[in-house]
C-alpha positions in Angstrom: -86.1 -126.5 -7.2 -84.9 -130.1 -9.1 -82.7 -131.6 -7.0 -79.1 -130.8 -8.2 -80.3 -127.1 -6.6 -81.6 -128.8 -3.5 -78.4 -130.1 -3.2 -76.3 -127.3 -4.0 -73.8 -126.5 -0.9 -74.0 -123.2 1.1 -71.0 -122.1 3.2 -71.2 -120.2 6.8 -67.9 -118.8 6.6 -68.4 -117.0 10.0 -67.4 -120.5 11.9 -63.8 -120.3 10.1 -63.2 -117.0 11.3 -63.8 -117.8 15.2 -60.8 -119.6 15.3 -60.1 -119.3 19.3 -63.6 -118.4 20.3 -65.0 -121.3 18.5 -64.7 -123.7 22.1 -66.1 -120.5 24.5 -69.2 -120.3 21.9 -69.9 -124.2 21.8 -69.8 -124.5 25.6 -72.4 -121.2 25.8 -74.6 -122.3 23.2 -74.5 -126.4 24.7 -75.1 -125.1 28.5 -77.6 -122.2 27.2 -79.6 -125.0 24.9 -79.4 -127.6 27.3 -80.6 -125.4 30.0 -83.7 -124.0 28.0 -84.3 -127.6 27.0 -84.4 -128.6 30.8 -86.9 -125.6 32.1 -89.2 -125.5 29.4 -90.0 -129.2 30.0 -90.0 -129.1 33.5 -92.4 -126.4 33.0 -94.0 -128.3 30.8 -94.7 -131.2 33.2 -95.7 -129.7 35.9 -98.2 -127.8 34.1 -99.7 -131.1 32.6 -99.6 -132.9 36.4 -101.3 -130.5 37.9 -105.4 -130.5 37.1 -105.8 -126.9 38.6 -103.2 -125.5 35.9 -105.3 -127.4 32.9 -106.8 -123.9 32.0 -106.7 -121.8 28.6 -103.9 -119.5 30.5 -101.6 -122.2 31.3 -102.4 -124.4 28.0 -101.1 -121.1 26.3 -98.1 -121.0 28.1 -97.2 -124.4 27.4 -97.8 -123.4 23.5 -95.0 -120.8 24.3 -93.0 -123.3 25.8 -93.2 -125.4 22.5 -92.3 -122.5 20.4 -89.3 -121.3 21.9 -88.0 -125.2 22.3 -88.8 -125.3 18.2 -86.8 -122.4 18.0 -83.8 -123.2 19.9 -84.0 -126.6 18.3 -84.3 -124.9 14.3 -80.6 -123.5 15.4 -78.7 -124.5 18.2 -78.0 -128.0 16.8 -77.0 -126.9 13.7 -74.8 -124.3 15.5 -73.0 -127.0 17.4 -72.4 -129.0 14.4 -70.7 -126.5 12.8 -68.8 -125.3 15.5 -67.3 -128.8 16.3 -66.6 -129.9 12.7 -66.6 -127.0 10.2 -68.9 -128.0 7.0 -70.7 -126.9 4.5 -74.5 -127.1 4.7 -76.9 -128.1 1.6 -79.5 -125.7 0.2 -82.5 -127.4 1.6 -81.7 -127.8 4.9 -80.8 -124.2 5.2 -84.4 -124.0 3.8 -85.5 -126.0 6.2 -84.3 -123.9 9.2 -85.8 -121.2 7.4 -89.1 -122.6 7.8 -89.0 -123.2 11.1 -87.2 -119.7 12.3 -90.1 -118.1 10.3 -92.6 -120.4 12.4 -91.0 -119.8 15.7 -90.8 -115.9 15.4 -94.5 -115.6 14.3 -95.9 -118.3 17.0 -94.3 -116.6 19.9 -96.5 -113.2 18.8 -99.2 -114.6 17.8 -99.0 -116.7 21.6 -98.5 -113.4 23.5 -101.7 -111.8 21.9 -104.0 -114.7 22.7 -102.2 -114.7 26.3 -102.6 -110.6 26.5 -106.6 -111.1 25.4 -107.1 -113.5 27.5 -105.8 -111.8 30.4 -107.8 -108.6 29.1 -111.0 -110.8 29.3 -110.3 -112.2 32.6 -109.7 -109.0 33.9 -111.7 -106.4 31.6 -115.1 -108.9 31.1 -114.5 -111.5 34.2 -118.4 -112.9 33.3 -118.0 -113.5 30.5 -114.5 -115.4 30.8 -115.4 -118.9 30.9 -117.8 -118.1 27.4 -115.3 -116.9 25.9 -112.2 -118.5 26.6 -113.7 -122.3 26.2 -111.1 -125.1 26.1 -112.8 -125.8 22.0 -112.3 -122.1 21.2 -108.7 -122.2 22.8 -108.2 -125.3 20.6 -109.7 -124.1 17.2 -107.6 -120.3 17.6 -104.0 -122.5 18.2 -105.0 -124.9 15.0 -106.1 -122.1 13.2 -102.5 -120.0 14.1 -100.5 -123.2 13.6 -102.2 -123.9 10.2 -101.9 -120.0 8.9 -98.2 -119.7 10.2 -97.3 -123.4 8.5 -98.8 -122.3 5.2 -97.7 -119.1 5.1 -93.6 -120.3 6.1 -93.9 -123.0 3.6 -95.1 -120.8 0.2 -92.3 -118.4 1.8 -89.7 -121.3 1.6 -91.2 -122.5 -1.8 -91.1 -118.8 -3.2 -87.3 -118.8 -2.0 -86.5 -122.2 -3.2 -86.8 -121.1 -7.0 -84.1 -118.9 -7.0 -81.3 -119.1 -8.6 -78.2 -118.9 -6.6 -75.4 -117.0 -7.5 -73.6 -116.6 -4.3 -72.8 -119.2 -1.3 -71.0 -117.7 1.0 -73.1 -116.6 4.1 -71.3 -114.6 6.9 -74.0 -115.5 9.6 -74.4 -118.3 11.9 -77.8 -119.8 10.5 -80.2 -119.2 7.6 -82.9 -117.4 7.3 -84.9 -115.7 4.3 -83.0 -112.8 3.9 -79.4 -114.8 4.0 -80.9 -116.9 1.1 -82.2 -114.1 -1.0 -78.9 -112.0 -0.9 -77.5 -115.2 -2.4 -79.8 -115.4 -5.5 -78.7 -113.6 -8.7 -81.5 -111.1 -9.4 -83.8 -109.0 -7.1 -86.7 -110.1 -5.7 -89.8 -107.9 -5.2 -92.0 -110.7 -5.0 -90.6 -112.5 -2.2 -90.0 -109.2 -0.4 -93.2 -108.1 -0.9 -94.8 -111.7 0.5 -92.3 -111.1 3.4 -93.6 -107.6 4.4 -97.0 -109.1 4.1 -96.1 -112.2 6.7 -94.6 -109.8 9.0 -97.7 -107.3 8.9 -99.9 -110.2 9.6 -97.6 -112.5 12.1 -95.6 -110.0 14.3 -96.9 -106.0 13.7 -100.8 -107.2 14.1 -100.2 -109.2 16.9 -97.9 -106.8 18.8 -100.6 -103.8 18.1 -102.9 -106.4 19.7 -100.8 -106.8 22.6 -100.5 -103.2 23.4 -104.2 -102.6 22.6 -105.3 -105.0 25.4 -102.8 -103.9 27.8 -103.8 -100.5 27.7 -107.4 -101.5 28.7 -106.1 -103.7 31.4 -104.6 -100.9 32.6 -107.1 -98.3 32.2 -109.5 -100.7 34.3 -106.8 -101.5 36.6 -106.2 -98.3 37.7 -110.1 -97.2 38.4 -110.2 -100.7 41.0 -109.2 -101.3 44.1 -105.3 -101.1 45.9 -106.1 -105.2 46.6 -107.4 -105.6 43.1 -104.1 -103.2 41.2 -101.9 -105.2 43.4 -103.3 -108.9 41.9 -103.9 -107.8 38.4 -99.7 -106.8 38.2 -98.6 -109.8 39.8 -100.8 -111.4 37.2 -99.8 -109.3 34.0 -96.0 -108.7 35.3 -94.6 -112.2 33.1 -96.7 -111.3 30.3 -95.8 -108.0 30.3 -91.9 -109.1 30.7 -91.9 -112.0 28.4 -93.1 -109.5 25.3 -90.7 -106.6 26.2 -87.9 -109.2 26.0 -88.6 -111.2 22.8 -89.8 -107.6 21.3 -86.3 -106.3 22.2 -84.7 -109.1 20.7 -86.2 -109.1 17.5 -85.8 -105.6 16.9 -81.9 -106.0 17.0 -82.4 -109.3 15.0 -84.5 -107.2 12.5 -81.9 -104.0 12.9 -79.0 -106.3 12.1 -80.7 -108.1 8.9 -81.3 -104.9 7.5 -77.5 -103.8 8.0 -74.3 -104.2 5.9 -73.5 -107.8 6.0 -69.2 -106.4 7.2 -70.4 -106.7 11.1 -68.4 -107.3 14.1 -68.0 -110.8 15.0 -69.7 -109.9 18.8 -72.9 -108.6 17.1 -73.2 -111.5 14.8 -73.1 -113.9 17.8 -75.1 -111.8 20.2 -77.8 -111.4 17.4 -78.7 -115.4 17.0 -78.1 -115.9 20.9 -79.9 -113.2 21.8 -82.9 -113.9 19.4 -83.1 -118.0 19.2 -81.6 -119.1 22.7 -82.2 -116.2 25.7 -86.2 -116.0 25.0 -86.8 -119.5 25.2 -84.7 -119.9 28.6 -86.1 -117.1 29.9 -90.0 -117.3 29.4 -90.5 -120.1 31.7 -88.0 -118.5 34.5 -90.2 -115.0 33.8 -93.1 -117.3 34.5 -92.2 -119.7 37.0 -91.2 -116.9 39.5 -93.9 -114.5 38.7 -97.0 -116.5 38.4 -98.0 -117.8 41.7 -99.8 -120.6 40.9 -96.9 -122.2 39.1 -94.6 -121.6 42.0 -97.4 -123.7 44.6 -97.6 -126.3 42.1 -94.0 -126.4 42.2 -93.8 -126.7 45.8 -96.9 -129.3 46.0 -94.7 -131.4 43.2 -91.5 -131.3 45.5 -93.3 -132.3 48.9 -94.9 -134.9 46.9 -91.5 -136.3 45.6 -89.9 -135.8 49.5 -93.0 -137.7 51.1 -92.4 -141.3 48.3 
């Protein structure tokens, strides 16, 4: 891509057509953005002050944190610029959100089947936990998942970047690989195929793994005790919650990519706030009041503050 085409302007034509809803939608997304912003870093800190939450569950979670906050961040911004001043956007920064929209979908998989397995260890193989779940191997499986999803999104966005655009006009409210490709000239097999490839590996494989472990938590579950059924759902209900909601919403996200781009204006909205800004709020409220641990450190942080 030389840099005339890096330059080249690309239109989100949607904003125009709000007209009286453009003010209702920039308070929602601010106060829904805002709001994400504020619990995921509150979880985030209490997680790292307390030394009895430094532990491959909870160093996880703040990885899931950190991916929904990229993912709100990739969109809501740009969604708030546009709504307060309509403008056109330049190739490459709609490129750029690409990039990260493809990270943040694959991460938060990829994060719910290394929480899933390592709930199906503690609770499946409790010995041999702490051998498997080491701090280094917790370290080296994040690196290796942030390295695979970075290289993966950027040949994706190089592959994208060569085409030749013969359209820029896109009727959505952000960009993401298949809003660029319906704008090139010719078809592209090679980009679709590479596509169907990144979602085998970064969202099918990983939710097949999710399932997979979940049915033998709860196949072992079941055979144990009333005490012990009773503290392995309190323990699993989050996760369990947490990948039923972002599964939902990408599902409709993928539903409505794959549909004729002449859709209501309430389904175009609902799609990117249901997809890029309710997961990320809602994770660490799905958490914070389900996980008990969180809740006592919570409760330990506010005395502390009271008693200063």
């Amino acid at each position: 891509m030389n840099s005339s085409e890096s330059l080249a302007s690309v239109t989100f034509t949607v904003y125009g057509s709000l007209r009286l809803n453009n003010a209702a939608l920039l308070i929602c997304v601010s106060v829904l953005y805002a709001a994400g912003l504020g619990i995921n870093l509150f979880l985030l800190l209490v997680v790292c002050m307390e030394s009895g939450l430094h532990r491959p569950m909870y160093v996880l979670l703040v990885n899931l944190c950190l991916s929904g906050v990229m993912g709100s961040s990739s969109v809501c911004p740009h969604i708030i610029t546009h709504l307060l001043a309509d403008r056109e956007a330049t190739l490459s920064g709609c490129l750029t959100q690409v990039f990260f929209i493809n990270v943040y979908s694959g991460c938060i998989f990829c994060i719910l089947a290394l929480m899933a397995y390592d709930r199906y260890v503690s609770i499946c193989a409790p010995l041999l936990y702490h051998s498997l779940m080491t701090p280094a191997k917790v370290r080296l499986m994040l690196l290796l998942l942030y390295s695979g999803l970075g290289s993966s999104s950027a040949v994706q966005v190089l592959l994208t970047s060569r085409l030749r655009l013969c359209r820029h006009r896109v009727d959505k409210l952000v960009c993401d690989s298949l809003v660029v490709a319906n704008l090139s000239c010719t078809n592209t097999p090679l980009i679709n195929v590479f596509g169907l490839c990144c979602a085998v590996c970064w969202i099918l494989f990983p939710c097949f793994l999710v399932i997979v472990s979940y049915v033998h938590i709860f196949t072992v579950v079941l055979k144990s005790s009333r005490a012990s059924q009773v503290k392995a759902l309190q323990t699993l209900t989050p996760h369990v919650l947490t990948f039923i909601n972002f599964s939902v919403a990408s599902f409709f996200g993928v539903i409505y990519n794959r549909l004729s781009h002449r859709v209501p204006e309430a389904v175009n909205i609902f799609t990117a706030i249901n997809f890029f800004i309710l997961p990320p709020l809602l994770h660490p409220i799905i958490y914070g009041v389900k996980m008990q641990e969180i809740r006592q450190s919570v409760k330990k942080m506010m005395k502390r503050k009271m008693f200063l």
